[in-house]
C-alpha positions as CSV (number, residue, x, y, z in Angstrom):
1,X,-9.9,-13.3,25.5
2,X,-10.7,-12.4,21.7
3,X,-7.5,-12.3,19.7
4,X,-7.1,-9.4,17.0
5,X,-6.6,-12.1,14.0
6,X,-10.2,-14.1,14.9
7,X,-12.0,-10.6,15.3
8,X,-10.9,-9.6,12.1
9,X,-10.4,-12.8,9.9
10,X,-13.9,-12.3,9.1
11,X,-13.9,-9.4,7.8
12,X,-11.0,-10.5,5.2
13,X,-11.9,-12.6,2.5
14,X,-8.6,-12.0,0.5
15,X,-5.8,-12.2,3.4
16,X,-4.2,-10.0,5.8
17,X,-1.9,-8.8,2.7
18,X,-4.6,-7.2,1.1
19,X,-5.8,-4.8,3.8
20,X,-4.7,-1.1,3.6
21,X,-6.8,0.4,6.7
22,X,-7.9,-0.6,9.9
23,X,-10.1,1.4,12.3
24,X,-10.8,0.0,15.2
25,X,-12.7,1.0,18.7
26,X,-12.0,-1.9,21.7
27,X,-15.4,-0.3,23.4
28,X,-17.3,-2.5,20.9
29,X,-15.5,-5.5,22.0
30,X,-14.9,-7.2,25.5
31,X,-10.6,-7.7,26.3
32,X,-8.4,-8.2,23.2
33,X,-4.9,-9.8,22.6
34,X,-2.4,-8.9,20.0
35,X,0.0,-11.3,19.3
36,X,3.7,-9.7,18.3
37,X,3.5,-10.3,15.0
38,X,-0.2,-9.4,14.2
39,X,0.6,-6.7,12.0
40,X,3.4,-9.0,10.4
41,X,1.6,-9.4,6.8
42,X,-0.1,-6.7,6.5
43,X,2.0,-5.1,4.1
44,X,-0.4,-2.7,2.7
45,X,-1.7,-1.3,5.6
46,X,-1.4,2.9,5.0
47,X,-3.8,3.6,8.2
48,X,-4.2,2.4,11.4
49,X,-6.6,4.1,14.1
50,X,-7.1,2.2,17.1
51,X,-8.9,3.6,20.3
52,X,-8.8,1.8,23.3
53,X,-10.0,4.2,25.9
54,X,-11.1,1.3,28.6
55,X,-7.3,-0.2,27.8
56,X,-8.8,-3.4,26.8
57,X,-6.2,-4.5,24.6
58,X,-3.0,-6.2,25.5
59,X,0.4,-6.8,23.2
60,X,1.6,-9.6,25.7
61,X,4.8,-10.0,23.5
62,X,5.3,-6.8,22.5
63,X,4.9,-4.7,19.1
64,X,7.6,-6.2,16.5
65,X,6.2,-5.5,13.0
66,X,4.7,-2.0,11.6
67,X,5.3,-1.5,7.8
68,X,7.3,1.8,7.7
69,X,4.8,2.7,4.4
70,X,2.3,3.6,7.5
71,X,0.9,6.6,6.7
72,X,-1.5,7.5,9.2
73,X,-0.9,5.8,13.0
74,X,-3.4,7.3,15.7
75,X,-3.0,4.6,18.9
76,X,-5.2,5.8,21.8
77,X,-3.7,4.7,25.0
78,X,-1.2,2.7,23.4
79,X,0.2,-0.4,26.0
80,X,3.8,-0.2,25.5
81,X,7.3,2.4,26.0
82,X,8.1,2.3,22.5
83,X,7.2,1.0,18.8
84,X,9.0,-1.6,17.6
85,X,12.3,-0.8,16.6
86,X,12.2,-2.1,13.3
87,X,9.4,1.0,12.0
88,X,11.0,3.8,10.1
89,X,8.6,6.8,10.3
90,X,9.8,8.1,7.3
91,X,6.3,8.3,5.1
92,X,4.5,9.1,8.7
93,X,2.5,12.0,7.9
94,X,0.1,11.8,10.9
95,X,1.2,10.1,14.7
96,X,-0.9,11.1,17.6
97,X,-0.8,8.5,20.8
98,X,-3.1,10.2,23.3
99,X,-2.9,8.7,26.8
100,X,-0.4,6.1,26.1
101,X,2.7,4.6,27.8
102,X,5.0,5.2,25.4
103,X,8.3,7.1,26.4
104,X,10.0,7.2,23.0
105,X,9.2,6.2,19.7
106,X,11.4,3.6,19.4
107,X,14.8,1.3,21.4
108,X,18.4,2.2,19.8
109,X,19.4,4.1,16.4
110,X,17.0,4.2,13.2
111,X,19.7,4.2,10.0
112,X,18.7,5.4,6.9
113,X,19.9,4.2,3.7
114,X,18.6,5.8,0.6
115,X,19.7,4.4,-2.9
């Protein structure tokens, strides 16, 4: 099984911090693993589009990081009930999760604090 971090890592010469968007279609690639904290440094990621119609990729561990900053999150038969509890859609503009498992957006109460 190909993992999300090899697939990618050569695509990113300046680190996982530097990328803003990722588009990504599993039909170009055999069955794919996401470990929980793939997402973890990607700090600048704004938009994330990720079609898996042949559900070929599997978050074993779960989902725990997504920068609330997302912008743009379009998941295609997304593998899990829920995102991880820690996202704050707050600067969501755009969330569509056709043909996915997902039952709620997220476990417990989101809190906001604004300064």
């Amino acid at each position: 099984m190909t993992t999300f971090a090899n697939y990618y890592s050569k695509f990113c010469f300046q680190g996982t911090d530097a990328i803003e968007v990722i588009r990504f279609n599993t039909s170009e690639v055999g069955d794919l693993s996401l470990s929980s904290k793939s997402f973890e440094s990607m700090i600048n990621l704004r938009f994330l589009h990720i079609t898996d119609k042949c559900n070929k990729l599997h978050l074993l561990e779960g989902l725990e990081w997504l920068f609330d900053d997302l912008r743009y999150l379009h998941w295609e038969s997304f593998p899990l009930e829920s995102l991880a509890s820690t996202f704050c859609g707050e600067w969501l503009v755009q969330l569509s999760m056709t043909h996915s498992k997902h039952k709620k957006l997220w476990d417990g109460i989101q809190v906001h604090i604004y300064c």
